[in-house]
C-alpha positions as CSV (number, residue, x, y, z in Angstrom):
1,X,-91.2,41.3,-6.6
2,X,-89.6,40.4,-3.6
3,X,-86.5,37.7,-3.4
4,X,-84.5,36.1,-1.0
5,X,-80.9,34.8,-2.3
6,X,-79.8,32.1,0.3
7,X,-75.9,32.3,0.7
8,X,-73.2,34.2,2.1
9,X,-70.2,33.9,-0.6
10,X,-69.3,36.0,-4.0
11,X,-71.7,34.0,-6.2
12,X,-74.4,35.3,-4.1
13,X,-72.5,38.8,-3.9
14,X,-72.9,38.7,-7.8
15,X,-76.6,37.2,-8.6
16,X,-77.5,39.9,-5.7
17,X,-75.7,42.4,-7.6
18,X,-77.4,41.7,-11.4
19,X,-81.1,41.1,-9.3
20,X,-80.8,44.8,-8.1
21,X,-80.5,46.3,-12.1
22,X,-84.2,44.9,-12.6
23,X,-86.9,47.4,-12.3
24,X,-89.1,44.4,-11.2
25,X,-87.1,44.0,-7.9
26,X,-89.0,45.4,-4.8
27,X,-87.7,44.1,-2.0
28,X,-84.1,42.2,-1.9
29,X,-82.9,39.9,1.2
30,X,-79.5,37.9,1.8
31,X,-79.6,34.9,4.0
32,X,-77.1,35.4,5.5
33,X,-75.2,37.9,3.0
34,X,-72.3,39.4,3.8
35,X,-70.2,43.1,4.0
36,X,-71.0,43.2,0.1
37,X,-74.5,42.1,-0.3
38,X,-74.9,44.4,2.7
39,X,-74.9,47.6,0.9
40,X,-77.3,46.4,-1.7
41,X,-79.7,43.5,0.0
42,X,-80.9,43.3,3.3
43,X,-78.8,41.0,5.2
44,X,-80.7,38.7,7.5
45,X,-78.6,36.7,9.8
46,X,-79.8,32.8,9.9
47,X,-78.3,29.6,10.2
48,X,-79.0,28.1,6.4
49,X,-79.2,24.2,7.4
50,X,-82.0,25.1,9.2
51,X,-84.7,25.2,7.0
52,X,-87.6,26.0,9.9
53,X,-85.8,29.2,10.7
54,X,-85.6,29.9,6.7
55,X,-89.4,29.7,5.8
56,X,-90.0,31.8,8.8
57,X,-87.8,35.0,7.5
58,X,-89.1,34.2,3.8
59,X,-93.0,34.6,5.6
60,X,-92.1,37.1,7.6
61,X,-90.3,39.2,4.6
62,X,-93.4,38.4,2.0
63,X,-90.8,36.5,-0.3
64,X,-92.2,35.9,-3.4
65,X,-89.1,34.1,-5.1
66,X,-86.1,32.0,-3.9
67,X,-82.7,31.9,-5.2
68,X,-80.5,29.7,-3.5
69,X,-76.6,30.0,-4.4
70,X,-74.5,27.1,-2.4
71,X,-74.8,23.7,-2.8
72,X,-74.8,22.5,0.7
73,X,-78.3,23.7,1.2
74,X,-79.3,22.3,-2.0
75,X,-78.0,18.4,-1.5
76,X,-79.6,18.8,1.7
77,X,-83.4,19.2,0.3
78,X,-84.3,22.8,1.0
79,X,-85.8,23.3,-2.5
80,X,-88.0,20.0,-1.3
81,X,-88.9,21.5,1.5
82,X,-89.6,25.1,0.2
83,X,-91.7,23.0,-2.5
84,X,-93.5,21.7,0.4
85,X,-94.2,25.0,1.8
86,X,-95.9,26.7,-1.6
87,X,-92.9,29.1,-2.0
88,X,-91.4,29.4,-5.4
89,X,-87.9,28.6,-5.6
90,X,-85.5,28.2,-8.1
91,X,-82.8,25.2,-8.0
92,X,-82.7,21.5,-8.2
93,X,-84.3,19.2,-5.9
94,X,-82.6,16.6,-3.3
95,X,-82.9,13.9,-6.0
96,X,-81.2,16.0,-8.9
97,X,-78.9,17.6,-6.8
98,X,-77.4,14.1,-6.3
99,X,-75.3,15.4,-9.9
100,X,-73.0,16.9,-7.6
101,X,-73.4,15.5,-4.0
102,X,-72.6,12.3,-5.3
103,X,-69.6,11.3,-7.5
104,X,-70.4,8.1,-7.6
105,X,-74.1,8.9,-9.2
106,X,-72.9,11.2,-11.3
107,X,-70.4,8.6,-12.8
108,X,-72.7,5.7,-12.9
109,X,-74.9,7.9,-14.7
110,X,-72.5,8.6,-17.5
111,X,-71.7,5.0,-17.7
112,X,-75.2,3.9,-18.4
113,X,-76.0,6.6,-20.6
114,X,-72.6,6.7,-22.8
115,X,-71.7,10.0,-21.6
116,X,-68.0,10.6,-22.2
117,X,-66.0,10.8,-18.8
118,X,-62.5,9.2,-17.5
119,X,-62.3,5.3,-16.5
120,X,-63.4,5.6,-13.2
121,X,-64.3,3.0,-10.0
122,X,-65.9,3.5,-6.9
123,X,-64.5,1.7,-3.7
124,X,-65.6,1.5,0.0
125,X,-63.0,-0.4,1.1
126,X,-59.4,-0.3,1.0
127,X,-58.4,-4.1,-0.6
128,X,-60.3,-2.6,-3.8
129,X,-59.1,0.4,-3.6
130,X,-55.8,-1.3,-3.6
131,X,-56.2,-3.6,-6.6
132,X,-57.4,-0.8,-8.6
133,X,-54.5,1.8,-8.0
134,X,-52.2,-1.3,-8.7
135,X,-53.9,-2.0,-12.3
136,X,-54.0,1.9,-13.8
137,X,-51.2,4.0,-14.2
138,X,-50.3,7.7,-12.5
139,X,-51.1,10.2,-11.9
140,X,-54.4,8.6,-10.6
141,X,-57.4,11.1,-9.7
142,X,-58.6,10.9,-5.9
143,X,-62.1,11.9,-5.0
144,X,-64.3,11.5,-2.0
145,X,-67.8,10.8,-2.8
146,X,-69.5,13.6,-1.0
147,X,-69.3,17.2,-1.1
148,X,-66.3,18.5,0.0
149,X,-65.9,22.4,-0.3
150,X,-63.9,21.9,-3.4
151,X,-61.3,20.3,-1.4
152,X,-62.3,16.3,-2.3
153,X,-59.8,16.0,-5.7
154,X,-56.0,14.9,-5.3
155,X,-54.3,14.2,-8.4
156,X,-52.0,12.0,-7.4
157,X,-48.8,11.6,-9.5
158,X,-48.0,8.3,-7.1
159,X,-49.6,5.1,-6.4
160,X,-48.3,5.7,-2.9
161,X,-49.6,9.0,-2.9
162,X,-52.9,7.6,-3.8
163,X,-53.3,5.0,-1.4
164,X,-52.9,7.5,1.4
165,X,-55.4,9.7,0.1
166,X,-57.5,7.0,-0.5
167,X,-57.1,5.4,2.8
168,X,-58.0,9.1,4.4
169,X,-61.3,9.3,2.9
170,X,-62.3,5.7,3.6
171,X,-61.3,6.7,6.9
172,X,-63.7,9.9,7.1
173,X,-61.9,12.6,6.0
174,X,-64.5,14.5,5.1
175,X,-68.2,14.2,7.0
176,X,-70.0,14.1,3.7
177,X,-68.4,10.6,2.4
178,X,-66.5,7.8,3.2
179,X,-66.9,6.0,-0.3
180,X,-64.1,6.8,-2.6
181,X,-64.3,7.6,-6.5
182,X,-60.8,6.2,-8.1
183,X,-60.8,7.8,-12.2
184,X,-57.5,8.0,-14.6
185,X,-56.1,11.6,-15.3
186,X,-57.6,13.0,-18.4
187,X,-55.0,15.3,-20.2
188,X,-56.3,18.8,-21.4
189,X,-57.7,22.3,-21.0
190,X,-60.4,22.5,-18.3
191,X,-63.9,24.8,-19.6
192,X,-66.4,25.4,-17.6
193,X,-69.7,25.4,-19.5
194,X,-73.2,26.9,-17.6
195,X,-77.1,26.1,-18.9
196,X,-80.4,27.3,-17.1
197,X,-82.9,24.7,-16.9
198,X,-86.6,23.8,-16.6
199,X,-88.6,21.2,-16.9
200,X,-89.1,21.6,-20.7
201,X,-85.8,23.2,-22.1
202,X,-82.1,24.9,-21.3
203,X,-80.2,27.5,-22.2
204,X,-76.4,28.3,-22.2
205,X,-75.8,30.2,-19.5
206,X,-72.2,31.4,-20.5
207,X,-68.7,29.9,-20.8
208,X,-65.7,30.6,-18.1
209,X,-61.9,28.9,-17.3
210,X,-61.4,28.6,-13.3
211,X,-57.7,28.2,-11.6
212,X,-58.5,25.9,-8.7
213,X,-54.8,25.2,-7.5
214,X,-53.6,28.5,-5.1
215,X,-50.3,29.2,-6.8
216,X,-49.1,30.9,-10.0
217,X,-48.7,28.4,-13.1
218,X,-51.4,26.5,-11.2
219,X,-49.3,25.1,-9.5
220,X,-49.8,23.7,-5.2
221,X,-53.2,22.3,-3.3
222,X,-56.8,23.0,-5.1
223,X,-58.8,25.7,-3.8
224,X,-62.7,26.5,-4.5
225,X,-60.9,29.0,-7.1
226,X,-58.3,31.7,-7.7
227,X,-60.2,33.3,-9.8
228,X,-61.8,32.9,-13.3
229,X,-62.2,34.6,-17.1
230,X,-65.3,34.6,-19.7
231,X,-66.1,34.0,-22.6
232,X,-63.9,30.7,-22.6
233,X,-61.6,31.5,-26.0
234,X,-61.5,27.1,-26.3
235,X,-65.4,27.3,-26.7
236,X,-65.7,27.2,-30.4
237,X,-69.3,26.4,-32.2
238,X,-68.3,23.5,-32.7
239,X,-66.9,22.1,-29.5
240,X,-70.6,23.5,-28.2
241,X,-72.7,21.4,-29.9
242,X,-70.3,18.3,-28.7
243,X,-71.1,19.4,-25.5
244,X,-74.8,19.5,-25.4
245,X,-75.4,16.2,-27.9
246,X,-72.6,14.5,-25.7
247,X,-73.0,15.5,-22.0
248,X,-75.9,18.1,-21.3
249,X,-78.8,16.8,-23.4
250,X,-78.0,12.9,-22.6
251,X,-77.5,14.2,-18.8
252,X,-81.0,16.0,-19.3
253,X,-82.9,13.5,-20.3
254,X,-82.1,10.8,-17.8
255,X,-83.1,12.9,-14.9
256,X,-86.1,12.8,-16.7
257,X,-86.3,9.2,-17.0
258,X,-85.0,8.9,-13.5
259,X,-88.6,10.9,-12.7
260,X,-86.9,13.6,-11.6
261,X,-86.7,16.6,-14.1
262,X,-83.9,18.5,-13.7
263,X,-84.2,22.5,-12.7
264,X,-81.5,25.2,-12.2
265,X,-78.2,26.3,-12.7
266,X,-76.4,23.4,-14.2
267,X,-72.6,23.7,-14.2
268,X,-70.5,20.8,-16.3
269,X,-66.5,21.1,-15.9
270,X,-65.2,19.6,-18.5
271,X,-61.6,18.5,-20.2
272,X,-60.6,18.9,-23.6
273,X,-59.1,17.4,-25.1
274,X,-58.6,17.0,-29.4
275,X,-61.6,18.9,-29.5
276,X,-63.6,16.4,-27.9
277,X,-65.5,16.7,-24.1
278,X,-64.8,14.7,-21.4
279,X,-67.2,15.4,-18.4
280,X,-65.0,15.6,-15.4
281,X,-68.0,16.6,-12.7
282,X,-71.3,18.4,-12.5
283,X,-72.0,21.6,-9.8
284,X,-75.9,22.0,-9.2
285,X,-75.5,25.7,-9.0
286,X,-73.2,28.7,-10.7
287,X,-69.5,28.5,-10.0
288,X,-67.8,30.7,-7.6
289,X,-65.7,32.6,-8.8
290,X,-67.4,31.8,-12.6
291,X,-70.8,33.2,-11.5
292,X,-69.0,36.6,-10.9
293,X,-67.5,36.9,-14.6
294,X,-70.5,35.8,-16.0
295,X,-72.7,38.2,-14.3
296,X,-70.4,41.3,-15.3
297,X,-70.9,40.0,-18.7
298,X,-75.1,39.0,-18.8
299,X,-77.3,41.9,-20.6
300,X,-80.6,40.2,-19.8
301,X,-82.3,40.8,-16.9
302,X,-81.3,37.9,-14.3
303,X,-85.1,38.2,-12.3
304,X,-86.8,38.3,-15.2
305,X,-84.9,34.8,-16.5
306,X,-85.4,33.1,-13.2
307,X,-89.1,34.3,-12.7
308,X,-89.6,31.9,-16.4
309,X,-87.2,29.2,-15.0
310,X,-89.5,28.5,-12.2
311,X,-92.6,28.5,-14.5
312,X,-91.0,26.5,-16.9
313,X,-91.0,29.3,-19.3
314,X,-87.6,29.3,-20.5
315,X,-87.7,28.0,-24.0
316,X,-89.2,31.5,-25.8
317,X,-86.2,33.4,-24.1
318,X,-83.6,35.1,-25.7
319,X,-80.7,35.7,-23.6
320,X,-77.8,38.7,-24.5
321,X,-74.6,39.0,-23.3
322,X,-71.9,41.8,-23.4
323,X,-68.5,40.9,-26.6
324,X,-66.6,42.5,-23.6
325,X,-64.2,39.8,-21.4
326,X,-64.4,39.9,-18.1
327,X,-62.0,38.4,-14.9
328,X,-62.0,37.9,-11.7
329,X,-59.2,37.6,-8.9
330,X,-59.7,36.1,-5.8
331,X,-57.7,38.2,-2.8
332,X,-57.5,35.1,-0.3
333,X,-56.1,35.7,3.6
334,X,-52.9,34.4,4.1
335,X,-52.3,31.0,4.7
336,X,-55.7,29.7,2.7
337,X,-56.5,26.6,1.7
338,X,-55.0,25.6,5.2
339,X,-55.2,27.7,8.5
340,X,-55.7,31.2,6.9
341,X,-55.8,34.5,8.6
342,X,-59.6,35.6,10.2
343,X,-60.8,39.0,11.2
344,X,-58.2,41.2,9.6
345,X,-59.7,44.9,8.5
346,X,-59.5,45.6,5.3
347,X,-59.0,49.3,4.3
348,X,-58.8,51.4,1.4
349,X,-62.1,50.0,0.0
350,X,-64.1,52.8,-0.3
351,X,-61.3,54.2,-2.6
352,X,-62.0,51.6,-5.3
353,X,-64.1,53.0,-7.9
354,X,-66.9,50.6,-9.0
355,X,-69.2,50.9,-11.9
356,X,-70.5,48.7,-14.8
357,X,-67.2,47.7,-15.5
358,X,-65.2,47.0,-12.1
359,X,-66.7,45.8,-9.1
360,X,-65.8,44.0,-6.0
361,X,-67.7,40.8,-5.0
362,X,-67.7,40.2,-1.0
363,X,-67.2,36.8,-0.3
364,X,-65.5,36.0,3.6
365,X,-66.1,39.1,5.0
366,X,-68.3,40.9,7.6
367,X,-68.5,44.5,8.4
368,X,-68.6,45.9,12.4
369,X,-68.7,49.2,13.2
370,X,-68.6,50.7,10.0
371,X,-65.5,48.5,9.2
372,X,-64.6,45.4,6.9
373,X,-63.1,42.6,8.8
374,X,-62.2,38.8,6.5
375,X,-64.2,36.0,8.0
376,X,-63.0,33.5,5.2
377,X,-60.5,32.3,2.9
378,X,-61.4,33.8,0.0
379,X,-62.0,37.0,1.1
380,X,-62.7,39.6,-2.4
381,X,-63.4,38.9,-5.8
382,X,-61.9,41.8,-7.7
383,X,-63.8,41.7,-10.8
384,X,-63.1,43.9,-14.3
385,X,-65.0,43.8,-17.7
386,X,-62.6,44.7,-20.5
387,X,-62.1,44.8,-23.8
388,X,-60.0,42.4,-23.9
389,X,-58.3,40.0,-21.3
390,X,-54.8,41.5,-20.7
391,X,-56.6,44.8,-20.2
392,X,-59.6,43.3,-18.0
393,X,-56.6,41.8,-15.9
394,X,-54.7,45.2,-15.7
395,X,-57.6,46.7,-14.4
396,X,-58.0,44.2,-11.8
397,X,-54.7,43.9,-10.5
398,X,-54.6,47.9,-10.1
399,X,-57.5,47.9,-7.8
400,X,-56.0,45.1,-5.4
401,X,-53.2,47.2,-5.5
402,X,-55.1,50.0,-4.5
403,X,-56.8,47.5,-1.7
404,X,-53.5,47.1,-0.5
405,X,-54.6,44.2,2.2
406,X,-51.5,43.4,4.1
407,X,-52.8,40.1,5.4
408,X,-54.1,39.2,2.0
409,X,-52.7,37.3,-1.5
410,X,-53.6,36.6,-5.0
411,X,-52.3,34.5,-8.0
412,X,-51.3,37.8,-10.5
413,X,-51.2,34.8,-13.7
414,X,-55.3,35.0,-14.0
415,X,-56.0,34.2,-17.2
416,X,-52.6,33.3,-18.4
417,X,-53.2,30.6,-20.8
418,X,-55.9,32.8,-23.0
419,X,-53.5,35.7,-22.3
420,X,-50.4,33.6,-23.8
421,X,-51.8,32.1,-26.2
422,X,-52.9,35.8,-27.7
């Protein structure tokens, strides 16, 4: 078979990565890939918002299967438009995709269908906004509407604090959005819980913890992620059929009422807390850097579970995964999530051994003249699959060590509530 993975970060490093282990994989392309995907895909260089230029490498590479990892493209309509075209491809629609490029639907849509989630309003102009932040209490949660590279969430532990925020997305802030979701803090432990979907059924798709903030004790400004651990250690039995009765199957359904069936990767994140579920926000696609520990972790083969996805196929499937633990840690370039550092080389990398267990995920990076050079803020994912977490973290931070990037950084606390809590 030949497939196309549309992206250019270290989720599609990763699904590129476990797509190469089938024996059904004949050709593999990257749109546009990176210094990682490079050595294992064939890159093609394209602009992915636009969707002409797409079609014409998938026709001209005989494509037989899409895979597309970022959201942007997806909120946009490509997997309309590839629909359109007769090629097969595997994510949710413009409609569906709404779950994550709009707060405000995916909210509303918890409200009318009793899905557990914090108090929330949502506001497009600032006399509201006002009145509400005066009412609740702090810290108040701060969200623009739209996507917003992970960077839309303040937690704001002031109503001051809050009003400026609020006031900066009304203003335009961010392109996406100038609506403004207002929702109380929800104490707890964050989980990240993964299903596949088709029109029929879902399946987990594996358990991870993120740490969005950028320093140690997650502590500072979010990120996209600092990295991420799996199997989550606060996913009991238990908490997991809460979950799906409570969010995934309600959330399920009412895309299907809405006439719009629901397909792809669906990501909750959710708070705990008492052992109950509290739906903070849906992603229409894996998590980066979740995707990554989640890979290093799946037994089944990822083309043949996608190839029954897109034909609806998914409900006879058994799907293994490895006891062992796995981690990532994100290497960033200095100065990330503001003005970071671009087109540093990084050395050393060839030194790193990778196998089964330890791999490097390419994420902002490009290679010229036989040479890796960062192109992004999170540069590497350095991923290790463990016995355990302490020694899946060991192993990690030796090979950044190794690296040895002076014009990178990393949070070295990966982990450290499962780790602490040991």
């Amino acid at each position: 078979m030949n497939l196309a993975v549309i992206g250019s970060g270290g989720r599609e490093h990763a699904i590129c990565y476990k797509i190469k282990q089938s024996p059904k994989i004949k050709k593999l392309i990257c749109i546009p890939g990176n210094a990682g995907t490079q050595k294992i895909a064939e890159n093609v260089k394209e602009d992915i918002s636009n969707f002409d230029a797409i079609y014409e490498v998938i026709k001209k590479k005989n494509i037989d299967l899409v895979i597309i990892g970022p959201e942007q493209p997806l909120v946009d309509g490509l997997v309309d438009y590839l629909n359109e075209k007769k090629v097969r491809v595997f994510g949710p629609s413009k409609f569906s995709s709404q779950l994550e490029g709009s707060k405000a639907f995916m909210k509303n849509l918890c409200k009318k269908n009793n899905i557990p989630t914090a108090n929330f309003g949502v506001f497009d102009n600032f006399a509201d906004v006002s009145n509400f932040i005066k009412k609740n209490k702090t810290p108040i949660v701060v969200k623009a509407d739209g996507l917003a590279a992970g960077k839309g969430v303040s937690i704001c532990k002031s109503k001051k604090d809050a009003l400026n925020d609020a006031r900066l997305i009304l203003e335009g802030k961010f392109k996406s959005s100038n609506r403004v979701v207002l929702e109380e803090f929800l104490e707890g432990e964050e989980l990240s819980y993964f299903v596949i979907v088709d029109e029929n059924s879902y399946h987990f798709f594996g358990s991870a913890q993120d740490h969005k903030r950028v320093g140690e004790g997650d502590t500072g400004p979010n990120t996209g992620g600092m990295g991420a651990y799996s199997p989550a250690p606060l996913l009991t039995k238990k908490l997991e059929e809460k979950i799906k009765k409570k969010i995934i199957e309600p959330t399920l359904k009412s895309m299907k009422d809405l006439g719009h069936p629901y397909k792809g990767f669906l990501y909750a994140g959710l708070i705990i807390n008492n052992e109950e579920p509290y739906l903070i926000e849906y992603n229409i696609r894996m998590g980066d850097p979740e995707c990554q520990v989640i890979m290093m972790r799946l037994k089944t083969d990822l083309l043949d579970i996608i190839d029954l996805a897109t034909k609806n196929k998914i409900s006879n499937l058994k799907i293994e995964w490895t006891k062992k633990n796995s981690i990532t840690i994100v290497l960033c370039a200095k100065g990330y999530p503001s003005n970071y550092i671009k087109n540093s080389e990084i050395k050393n990398l060839p030194n790193i051994l990778t196998d089964k267990n330890n791999q490097i995920f390419h994420a902002g990076t490009y290679k010229k003249n036989n040479k890796t050079y960062s192109n992004g803020g999170r540069v590497l994912n350095i991923t290790s699959l463990s016995k355990n977490l302490t020694d899946a973290r060991n192993k990690s931070l030796s090979n950044i060590n190794k690296i040895n990037w002076k014009d990178g950084f990393f949070r070295k606390d990966i982990g450290w509530r499962a780790i602490n809590n040991k």
